[in-house]
mmCIF file as gemmi writes it, N, C-alpha and C atoms, coordinates in Angstrom:
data_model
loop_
_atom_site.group_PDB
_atom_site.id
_atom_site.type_symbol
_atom_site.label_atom_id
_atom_site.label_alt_id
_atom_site.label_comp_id
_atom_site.label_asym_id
_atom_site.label_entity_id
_atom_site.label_seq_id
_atom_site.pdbx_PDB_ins_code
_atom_site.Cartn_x
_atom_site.Cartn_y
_atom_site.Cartn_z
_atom_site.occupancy
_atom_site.B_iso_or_equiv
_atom_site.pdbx_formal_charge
_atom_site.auth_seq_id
_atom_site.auth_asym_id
_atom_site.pdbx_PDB_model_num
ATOM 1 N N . UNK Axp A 1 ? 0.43 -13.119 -9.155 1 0 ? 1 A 1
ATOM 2 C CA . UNK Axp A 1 ? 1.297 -12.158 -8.524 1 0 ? 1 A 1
ATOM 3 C C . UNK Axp A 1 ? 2.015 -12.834 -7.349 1 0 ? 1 A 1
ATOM 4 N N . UNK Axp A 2 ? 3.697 -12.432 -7.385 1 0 ? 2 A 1
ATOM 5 C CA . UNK Axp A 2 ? 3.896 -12.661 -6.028 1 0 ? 2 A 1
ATOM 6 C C . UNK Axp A 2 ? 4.424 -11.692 -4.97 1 0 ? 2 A 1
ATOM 7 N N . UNK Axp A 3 ? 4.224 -12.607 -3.743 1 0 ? 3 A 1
ATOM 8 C CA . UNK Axp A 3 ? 4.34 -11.854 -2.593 1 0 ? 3 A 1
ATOM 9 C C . UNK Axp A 3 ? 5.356 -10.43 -3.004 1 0 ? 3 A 1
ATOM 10 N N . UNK Axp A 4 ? 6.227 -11.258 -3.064 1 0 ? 4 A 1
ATOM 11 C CA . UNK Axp A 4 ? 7.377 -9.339 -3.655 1 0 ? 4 A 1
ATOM 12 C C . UNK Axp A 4 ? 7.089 -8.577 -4.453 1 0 ? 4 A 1
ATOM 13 N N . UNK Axp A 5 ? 6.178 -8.813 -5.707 1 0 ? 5 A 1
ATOM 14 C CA . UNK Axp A 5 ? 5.401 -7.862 -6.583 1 0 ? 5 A 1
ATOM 15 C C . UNK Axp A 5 ? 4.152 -7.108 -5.639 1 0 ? 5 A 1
ATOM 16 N N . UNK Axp A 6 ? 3.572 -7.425 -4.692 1 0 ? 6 A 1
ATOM 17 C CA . UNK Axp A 6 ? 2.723 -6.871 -3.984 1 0 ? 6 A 1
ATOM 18 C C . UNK Axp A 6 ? 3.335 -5.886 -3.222 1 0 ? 6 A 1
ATOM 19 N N . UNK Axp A 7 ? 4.456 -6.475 -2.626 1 0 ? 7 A 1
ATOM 20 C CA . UNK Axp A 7 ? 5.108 -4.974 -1.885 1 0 ? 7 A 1
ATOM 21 C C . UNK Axp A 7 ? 5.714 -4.027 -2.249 1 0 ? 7 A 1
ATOM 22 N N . UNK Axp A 8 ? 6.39 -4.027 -3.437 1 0 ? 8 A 1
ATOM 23 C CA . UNK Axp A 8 ? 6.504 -3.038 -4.368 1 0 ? 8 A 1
ATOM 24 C C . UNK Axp A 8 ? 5.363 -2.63 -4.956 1 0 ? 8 A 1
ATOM 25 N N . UNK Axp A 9 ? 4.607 -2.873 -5.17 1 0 ? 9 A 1
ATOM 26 C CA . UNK Axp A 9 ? 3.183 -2.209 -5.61 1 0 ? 9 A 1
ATOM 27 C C . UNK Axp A 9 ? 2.972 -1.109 -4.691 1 0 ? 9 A 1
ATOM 28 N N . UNK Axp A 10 ? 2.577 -2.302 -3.121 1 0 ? 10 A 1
ATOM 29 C CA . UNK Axp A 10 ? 2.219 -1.298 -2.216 1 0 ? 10 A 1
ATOM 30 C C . UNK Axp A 10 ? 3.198 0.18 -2.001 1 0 ? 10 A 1
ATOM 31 N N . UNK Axp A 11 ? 4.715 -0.372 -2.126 1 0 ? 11 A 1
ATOM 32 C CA . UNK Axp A 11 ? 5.622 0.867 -1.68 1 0 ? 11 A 1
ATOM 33 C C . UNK Axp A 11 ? 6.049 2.104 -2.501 1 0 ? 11 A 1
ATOM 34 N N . UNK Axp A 12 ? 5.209 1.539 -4.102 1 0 ? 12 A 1
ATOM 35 C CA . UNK Axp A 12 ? 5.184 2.448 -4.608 1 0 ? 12 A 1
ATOM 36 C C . UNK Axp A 12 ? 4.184 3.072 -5.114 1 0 ? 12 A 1
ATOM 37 N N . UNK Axp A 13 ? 2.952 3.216 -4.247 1 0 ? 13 A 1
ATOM 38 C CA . UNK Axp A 13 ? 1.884 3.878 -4.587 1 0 ? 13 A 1
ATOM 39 C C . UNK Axp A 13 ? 1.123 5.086 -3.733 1 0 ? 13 A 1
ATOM 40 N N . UNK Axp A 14 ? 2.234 5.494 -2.698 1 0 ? 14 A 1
ATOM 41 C CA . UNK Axp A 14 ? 2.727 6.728 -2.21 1 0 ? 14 A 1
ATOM 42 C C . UNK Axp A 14 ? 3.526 7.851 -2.82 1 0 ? 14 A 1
ATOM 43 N N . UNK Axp A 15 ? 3.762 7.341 -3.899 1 0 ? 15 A 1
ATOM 44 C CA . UNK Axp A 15 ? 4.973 9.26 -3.888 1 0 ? 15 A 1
ATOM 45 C C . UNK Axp A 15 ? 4.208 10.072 -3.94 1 0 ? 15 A 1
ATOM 46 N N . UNK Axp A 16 ? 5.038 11.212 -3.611 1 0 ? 16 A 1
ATOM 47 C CA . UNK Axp A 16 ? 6.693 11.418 -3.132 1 0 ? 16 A 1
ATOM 48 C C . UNK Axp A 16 ? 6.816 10.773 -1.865 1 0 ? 16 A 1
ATOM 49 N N . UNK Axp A 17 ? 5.542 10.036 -1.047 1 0 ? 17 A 1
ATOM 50 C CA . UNK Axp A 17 ? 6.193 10.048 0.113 1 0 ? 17 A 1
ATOM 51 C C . UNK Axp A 17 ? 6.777 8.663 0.652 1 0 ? 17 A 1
ATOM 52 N N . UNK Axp A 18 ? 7.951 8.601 0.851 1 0 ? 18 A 1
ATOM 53 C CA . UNK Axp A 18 ? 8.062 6.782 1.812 1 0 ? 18 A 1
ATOM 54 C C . UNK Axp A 18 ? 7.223 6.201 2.736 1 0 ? 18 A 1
ATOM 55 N N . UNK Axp A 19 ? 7.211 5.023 1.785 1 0 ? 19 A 1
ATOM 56 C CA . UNK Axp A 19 ? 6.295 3.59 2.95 1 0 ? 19 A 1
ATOM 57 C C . UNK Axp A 19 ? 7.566 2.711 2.604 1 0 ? 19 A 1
ATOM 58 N N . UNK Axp A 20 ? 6.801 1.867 3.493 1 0 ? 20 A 1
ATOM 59 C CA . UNK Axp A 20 ? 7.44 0.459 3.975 1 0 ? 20 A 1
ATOM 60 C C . UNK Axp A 20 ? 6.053 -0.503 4.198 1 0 ? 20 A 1
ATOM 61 N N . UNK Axp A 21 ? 6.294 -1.671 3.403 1 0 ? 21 A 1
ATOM 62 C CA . UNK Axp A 21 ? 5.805 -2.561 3.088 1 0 ? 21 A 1
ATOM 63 C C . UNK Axp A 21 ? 6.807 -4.066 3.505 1 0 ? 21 A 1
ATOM 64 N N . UNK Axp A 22 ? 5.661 -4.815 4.397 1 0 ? 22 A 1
ATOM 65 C CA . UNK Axp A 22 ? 6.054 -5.784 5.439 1 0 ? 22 A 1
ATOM 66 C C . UNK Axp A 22 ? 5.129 -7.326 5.137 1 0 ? 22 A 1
ATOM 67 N N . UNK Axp A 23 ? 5.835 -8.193 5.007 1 0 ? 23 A 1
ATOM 68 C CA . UNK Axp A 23 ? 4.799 -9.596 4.953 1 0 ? 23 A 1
ATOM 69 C C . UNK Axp A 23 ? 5.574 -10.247 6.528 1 0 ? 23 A 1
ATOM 70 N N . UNK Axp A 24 ? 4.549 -10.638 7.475 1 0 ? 24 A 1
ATOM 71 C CA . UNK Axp A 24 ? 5.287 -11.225 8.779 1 0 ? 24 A 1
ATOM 72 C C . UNK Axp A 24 ? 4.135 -12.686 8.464 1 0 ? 24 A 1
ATOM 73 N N . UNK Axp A 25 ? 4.31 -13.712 9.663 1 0 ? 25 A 1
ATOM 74 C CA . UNK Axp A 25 ? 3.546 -14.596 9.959 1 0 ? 25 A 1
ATOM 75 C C . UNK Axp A 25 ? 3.947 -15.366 8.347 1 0 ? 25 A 1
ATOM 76 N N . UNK Axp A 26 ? 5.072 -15.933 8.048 1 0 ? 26 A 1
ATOM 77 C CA . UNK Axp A 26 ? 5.279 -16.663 7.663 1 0 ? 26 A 1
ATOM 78 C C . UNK Axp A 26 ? 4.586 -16.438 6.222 1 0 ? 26 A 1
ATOM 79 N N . UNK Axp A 27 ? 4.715 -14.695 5.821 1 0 ? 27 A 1
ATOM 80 C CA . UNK Axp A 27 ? 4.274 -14.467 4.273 1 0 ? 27 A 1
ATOM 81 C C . UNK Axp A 27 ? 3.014 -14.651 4.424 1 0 ? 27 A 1
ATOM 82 N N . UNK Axp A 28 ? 1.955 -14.633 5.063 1 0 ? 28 A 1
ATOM 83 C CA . UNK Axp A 28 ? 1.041 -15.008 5.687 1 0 ? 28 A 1
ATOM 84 C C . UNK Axp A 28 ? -0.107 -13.637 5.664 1 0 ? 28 A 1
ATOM 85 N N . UNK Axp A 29 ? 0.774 -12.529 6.187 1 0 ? 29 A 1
ATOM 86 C CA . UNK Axp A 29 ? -0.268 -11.451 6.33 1 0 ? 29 A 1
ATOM 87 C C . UNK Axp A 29 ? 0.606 -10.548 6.076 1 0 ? 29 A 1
ATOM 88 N N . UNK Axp A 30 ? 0.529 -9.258 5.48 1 0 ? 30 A 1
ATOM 89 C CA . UNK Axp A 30 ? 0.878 -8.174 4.482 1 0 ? 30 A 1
ATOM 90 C C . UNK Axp A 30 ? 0.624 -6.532 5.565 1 0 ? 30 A 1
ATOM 91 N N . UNK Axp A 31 ? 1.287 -6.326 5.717 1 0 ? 31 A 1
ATOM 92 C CA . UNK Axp A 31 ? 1.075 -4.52 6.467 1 0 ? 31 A 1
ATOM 93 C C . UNK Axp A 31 ? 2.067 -3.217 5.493 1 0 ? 31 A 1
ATOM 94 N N . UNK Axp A 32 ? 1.422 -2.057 5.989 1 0 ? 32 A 1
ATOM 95 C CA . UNK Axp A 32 ? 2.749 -1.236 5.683 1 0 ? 32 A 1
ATOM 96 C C . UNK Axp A 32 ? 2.118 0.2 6.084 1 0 ? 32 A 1
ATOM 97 N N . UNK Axp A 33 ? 3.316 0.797 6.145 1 0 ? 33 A 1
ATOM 98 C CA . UNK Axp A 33 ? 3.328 2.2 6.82 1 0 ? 33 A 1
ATOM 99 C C . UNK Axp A 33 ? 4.029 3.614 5.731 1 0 ? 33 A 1
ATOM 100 N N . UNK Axp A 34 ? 3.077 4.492 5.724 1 0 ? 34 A 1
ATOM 101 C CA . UNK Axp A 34 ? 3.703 5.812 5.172 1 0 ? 34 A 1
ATOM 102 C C . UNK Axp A 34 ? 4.128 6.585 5.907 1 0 ? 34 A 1
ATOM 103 N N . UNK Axp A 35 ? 5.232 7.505 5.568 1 0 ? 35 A 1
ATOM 104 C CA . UNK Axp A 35 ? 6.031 8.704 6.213 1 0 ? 35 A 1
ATOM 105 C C . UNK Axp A 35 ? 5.487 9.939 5.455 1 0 ? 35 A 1
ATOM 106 N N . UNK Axp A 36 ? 5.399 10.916 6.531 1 0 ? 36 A 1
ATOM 107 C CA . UNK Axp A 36 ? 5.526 12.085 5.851 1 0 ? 36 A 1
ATOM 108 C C . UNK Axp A 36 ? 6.241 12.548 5.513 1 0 ? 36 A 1
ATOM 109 N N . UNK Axp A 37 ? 6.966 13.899 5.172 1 0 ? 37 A 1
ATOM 110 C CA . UNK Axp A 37 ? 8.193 14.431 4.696 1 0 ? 37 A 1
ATOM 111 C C . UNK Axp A 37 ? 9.27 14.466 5.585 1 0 ? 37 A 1
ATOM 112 N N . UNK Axp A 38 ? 9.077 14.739 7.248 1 0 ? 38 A 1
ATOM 113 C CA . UNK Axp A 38 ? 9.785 14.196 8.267 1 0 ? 38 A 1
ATOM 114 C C . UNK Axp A 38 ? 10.019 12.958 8.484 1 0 ? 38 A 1
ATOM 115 N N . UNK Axp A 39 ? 10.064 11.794 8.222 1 0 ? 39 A 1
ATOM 116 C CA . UNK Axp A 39 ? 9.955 10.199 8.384 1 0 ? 39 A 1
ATOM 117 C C . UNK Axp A 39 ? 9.314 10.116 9.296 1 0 ? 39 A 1
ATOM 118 N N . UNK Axp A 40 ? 7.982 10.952 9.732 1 0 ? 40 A 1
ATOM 119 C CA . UNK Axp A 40 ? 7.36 10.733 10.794 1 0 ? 40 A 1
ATOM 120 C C . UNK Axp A 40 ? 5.993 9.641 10.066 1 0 ? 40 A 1
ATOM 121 N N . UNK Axp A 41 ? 5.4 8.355 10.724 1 0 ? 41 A 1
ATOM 122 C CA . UNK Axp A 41 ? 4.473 7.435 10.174 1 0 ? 41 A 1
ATOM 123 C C . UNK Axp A 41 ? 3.03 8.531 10.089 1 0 ? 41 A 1
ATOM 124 N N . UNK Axp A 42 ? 2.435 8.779 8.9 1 0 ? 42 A 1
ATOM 125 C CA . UNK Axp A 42 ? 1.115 9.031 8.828 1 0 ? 42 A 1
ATOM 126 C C . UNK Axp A 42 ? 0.209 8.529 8.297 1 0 ? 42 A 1
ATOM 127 N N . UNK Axp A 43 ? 0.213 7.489 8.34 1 0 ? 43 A 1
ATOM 128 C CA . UNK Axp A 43 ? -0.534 6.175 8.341 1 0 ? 43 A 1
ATOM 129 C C . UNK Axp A 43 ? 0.106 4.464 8.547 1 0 ? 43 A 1
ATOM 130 N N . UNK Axp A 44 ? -0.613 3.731 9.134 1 0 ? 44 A 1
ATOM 131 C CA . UNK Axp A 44 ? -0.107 2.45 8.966 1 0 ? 44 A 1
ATOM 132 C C . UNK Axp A 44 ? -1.431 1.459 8.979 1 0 ? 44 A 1
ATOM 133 N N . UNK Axp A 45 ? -1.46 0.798 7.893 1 0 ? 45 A 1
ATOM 134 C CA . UNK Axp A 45 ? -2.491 0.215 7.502 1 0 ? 45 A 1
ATOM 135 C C . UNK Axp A 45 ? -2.717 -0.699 8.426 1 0 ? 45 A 1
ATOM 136 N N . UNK Axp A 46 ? -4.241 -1.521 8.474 1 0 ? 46 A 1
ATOM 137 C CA . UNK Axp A 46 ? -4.194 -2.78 9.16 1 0 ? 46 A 1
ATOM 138 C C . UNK Axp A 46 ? -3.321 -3.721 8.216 1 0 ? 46 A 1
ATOM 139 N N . UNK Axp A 47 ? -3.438 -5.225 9.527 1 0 ? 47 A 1
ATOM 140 C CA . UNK Axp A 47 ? -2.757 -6.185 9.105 1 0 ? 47 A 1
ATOM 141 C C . UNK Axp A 47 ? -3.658 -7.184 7.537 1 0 ? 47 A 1
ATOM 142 N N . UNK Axp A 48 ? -3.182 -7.317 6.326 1 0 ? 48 A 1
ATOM 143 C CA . UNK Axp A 48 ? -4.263 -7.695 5.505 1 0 ? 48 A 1
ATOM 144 C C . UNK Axp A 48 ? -3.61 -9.415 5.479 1 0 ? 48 A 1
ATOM 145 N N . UNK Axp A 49 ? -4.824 -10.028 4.709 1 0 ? 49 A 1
ATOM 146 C CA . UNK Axp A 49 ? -3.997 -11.701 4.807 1 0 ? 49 A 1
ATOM 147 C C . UNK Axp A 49 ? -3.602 -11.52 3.426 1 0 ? 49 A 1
ATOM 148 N N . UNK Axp A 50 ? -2.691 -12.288 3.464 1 0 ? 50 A 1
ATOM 149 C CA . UNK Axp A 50 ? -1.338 -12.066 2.182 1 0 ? 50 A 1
ATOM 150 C C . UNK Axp A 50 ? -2.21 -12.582 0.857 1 0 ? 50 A 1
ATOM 151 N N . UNK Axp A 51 ? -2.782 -13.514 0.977 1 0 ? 51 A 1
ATOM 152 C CA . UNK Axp A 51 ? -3.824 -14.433 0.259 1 0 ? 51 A 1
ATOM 153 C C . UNK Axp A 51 ? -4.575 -13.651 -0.367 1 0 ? 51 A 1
ATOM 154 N N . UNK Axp A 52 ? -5.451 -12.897 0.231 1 0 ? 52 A 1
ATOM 155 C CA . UNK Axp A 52 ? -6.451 -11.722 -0.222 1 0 ? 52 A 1
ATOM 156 C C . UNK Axp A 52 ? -5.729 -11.16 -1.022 1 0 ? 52 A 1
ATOM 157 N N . UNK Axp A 53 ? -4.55 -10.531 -1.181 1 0 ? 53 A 1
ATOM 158 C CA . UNK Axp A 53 ? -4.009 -9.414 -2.007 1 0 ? 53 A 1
ATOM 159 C C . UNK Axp A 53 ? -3.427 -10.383 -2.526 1 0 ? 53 A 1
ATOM 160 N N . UNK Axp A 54 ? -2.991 -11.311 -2.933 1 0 ? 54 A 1
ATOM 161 C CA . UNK Axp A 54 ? -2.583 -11.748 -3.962 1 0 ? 54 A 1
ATOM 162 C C . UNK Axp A 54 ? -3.408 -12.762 -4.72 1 0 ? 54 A 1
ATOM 163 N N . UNK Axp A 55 ? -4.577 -12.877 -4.503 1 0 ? 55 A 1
ATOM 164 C CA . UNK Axp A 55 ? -5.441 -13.778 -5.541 1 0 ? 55 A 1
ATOM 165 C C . UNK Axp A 55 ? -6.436 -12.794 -6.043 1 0 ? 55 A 1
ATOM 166 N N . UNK Axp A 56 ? -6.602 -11.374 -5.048 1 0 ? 56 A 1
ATOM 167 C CA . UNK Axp A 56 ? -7.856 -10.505 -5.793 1 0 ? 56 A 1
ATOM 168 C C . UNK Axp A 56 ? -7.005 -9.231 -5.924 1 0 ? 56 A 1
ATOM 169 N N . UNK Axp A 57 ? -6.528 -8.376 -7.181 1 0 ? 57 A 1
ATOM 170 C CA . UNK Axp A 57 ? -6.476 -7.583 -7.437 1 0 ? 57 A 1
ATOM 171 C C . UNK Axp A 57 ? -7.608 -5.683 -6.77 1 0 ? 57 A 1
ATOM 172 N N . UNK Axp A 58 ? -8.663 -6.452 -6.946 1 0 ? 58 A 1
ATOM 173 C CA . UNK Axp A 58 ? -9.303 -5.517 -6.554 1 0 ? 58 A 1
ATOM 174 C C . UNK Axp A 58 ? -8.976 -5.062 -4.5 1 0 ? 58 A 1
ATOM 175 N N . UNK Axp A 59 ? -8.761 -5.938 -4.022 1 0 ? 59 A 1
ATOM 176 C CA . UNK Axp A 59 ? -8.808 -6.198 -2.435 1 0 ? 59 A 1
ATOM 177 C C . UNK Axp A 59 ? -7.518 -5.259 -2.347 1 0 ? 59 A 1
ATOM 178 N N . UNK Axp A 60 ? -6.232 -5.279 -3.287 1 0 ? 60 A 1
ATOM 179 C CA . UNK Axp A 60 ? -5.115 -4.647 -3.228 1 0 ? 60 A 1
ATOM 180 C C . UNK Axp A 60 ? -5.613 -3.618 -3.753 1 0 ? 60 A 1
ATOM 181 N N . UNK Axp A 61 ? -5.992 -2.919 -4.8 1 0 ? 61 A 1
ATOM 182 C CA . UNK Axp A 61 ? -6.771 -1.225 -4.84 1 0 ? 61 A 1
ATOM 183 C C . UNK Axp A 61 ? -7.577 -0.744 -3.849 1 0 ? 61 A 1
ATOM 184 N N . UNK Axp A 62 ? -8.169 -2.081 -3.697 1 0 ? 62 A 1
ATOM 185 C CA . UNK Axp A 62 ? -9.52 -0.872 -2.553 1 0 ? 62 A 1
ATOM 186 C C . UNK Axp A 62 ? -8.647 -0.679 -1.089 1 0 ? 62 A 1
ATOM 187 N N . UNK Axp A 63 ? -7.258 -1.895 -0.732 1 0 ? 63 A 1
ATOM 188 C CA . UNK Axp A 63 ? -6.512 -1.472 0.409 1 0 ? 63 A 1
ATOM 189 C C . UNK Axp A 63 ? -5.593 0.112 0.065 1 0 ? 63 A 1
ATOM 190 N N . UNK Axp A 64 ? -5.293 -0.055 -1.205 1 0 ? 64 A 1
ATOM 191 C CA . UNK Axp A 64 ? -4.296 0.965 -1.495 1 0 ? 64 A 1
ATOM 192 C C . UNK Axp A 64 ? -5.132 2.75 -1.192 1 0 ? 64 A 1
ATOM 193 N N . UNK Axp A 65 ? -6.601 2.523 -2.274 1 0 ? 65 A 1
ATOM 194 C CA . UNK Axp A 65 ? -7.221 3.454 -2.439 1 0 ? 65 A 1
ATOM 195 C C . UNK Axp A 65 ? -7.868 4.112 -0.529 1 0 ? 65 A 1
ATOM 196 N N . UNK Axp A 66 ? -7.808 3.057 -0.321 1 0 ? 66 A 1
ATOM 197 C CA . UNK Axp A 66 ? -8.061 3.492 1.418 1 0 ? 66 A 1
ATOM 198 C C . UNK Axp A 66 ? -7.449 4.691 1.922 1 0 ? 66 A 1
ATOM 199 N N . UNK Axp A 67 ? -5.72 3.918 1.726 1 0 ? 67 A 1
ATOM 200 C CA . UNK Axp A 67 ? -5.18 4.25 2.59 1 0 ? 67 A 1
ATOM 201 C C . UNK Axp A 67 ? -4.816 5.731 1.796 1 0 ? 67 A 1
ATOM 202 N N . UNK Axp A 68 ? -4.852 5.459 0.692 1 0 ? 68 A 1
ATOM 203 C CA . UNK Axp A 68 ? -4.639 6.921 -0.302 1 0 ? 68 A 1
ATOM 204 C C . UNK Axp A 68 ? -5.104 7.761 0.125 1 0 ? 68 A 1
ATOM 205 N N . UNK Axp A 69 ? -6.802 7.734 -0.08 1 0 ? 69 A 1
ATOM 206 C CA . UNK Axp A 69 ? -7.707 8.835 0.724 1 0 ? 69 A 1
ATOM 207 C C . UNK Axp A 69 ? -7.357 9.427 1.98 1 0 ? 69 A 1
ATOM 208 N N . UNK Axp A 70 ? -7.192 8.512 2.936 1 0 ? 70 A 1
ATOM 209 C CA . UNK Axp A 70 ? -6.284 8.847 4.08 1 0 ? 70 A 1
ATOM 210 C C . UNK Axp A 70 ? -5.58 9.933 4.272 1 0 ? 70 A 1
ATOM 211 N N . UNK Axp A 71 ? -4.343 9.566 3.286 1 0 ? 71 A 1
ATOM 212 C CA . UNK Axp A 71 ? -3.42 10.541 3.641 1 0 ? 71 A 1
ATOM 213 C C . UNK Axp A 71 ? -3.838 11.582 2.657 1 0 ? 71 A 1
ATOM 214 N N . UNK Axp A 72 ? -4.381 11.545 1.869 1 0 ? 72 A 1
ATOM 215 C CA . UNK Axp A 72 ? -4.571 12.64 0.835 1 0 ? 72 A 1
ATOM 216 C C . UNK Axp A 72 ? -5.467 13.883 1.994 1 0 ? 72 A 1
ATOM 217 N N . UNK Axp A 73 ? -6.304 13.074 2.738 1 0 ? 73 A 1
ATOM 218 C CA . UNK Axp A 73 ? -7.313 13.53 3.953 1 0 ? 73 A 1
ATOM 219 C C . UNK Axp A 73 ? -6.58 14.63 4.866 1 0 ? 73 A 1
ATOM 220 N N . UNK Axp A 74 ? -5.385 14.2 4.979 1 0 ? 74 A 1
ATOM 221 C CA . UNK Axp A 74 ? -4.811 14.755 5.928 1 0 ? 74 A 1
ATOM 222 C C . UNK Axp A 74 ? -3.427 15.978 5.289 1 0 ? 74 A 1
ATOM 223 N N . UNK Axp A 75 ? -4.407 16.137 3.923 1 0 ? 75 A 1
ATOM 224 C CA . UNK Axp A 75 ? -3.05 17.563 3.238 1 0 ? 75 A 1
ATOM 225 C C . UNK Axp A 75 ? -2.202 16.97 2.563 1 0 ? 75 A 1
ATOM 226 N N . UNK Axp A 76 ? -2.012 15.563 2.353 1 0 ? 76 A 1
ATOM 227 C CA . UNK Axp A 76 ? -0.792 15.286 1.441 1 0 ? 76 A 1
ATOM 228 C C . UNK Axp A 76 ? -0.959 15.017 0.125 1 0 ? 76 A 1
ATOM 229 N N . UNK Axp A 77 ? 0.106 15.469 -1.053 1 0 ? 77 A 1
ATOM 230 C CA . UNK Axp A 77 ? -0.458 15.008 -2.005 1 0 ? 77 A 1
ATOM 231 C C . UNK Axp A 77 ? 0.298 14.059 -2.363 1 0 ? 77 A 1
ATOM 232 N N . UNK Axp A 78 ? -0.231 12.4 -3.222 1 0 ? 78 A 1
ATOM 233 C CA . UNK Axp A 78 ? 0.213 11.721 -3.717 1 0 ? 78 A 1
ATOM 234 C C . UNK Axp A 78 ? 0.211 11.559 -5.316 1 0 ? 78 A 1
ATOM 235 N N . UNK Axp A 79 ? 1.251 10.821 -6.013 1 0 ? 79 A 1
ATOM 236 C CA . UNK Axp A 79 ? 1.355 11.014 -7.361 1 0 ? 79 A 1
ATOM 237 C C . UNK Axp A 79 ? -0.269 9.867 -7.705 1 0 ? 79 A 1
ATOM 238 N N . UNK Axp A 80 ? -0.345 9.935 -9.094 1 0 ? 80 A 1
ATOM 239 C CA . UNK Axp A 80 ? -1.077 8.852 -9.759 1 0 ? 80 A 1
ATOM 240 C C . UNK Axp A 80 ? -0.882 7.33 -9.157 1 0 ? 80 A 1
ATOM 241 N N . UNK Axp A 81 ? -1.701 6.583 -9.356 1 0 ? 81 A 1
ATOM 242 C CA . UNK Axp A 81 ? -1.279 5.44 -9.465 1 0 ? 81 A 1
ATOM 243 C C . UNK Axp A 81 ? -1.021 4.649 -10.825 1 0 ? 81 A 1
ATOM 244 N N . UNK Axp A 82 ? -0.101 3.484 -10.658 1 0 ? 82 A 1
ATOM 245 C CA . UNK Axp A 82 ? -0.203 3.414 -11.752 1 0 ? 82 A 1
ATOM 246 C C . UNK Axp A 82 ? -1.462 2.675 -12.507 1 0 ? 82 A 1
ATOM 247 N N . UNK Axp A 83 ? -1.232 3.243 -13.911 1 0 ? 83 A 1
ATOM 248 C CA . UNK Axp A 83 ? -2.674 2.311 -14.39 1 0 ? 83 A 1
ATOM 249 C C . UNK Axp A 83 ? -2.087 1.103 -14.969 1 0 ? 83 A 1
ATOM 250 N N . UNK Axp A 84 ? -1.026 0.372 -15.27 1 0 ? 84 A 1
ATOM 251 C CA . UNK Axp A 84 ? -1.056 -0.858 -15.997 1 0 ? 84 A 1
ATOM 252 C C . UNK Axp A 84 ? -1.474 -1.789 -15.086 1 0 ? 84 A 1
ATOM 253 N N . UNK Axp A 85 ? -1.261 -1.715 -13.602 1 0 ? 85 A 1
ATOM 254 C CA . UNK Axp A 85 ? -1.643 -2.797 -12.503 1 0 ? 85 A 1
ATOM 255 C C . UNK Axp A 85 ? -2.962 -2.491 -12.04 1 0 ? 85 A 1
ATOM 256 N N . UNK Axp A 86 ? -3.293 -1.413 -11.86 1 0 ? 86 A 1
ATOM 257 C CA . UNK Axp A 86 ? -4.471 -1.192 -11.196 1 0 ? 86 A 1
ATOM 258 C C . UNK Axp A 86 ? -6.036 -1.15 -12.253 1 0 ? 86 A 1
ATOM 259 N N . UNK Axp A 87 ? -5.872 -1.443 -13.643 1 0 ? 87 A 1
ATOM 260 C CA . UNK Axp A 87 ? -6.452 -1.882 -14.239 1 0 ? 87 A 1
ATOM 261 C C . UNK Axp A 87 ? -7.586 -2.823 -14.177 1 0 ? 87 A 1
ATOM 262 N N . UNK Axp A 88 ? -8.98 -2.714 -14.531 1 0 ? 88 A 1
ATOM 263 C CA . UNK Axp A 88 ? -9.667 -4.165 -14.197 1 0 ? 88 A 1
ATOM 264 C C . UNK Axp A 88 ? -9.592 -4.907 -15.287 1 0 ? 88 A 1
């Protein structure tokens, strides 16, 4: 996987709601943030190392599934994820 397939992963495993998905430190380390229906941030993940999510599949579900719970925690609902990537 690369770096740009990871952030589209990540940015699309919120709907309906917008994130933004960020690699800083030289592609190095991976963040991103969801909006609620106001573009107000209701969640923003920690900083992950870019490495981790792109050599272990699972490290990118269990970050995603985190942050899912999260917001799901807090009244929102999100669509499915998909299953062809999130597959073991």
């Amino acid at each position: 996987m690369q770096i740009k397939e990871v952030l589209q992963i990540i940015e699309s495993s919120f709907q309906p709601l917008h994130s933004k998905a960020e690699s800083s430190d030289y592609e190095h380390e991976i963040s991103f943030r969801v909006f609620g229906p106001d573009d107000k941030a209701i969640y923003t993940s920690p900083t992950y190392r870019a490495d981790h999510l792109l050599k272990n599949k699972h490290q990118l579900v269990h970050a995603l599934d985190s942050a899912r719970n999260t917001i799901i925690g807090k009244g929102f609902s999100l669509s499915d994820l998909s299953a062809e990537w999130t597959a073991k």
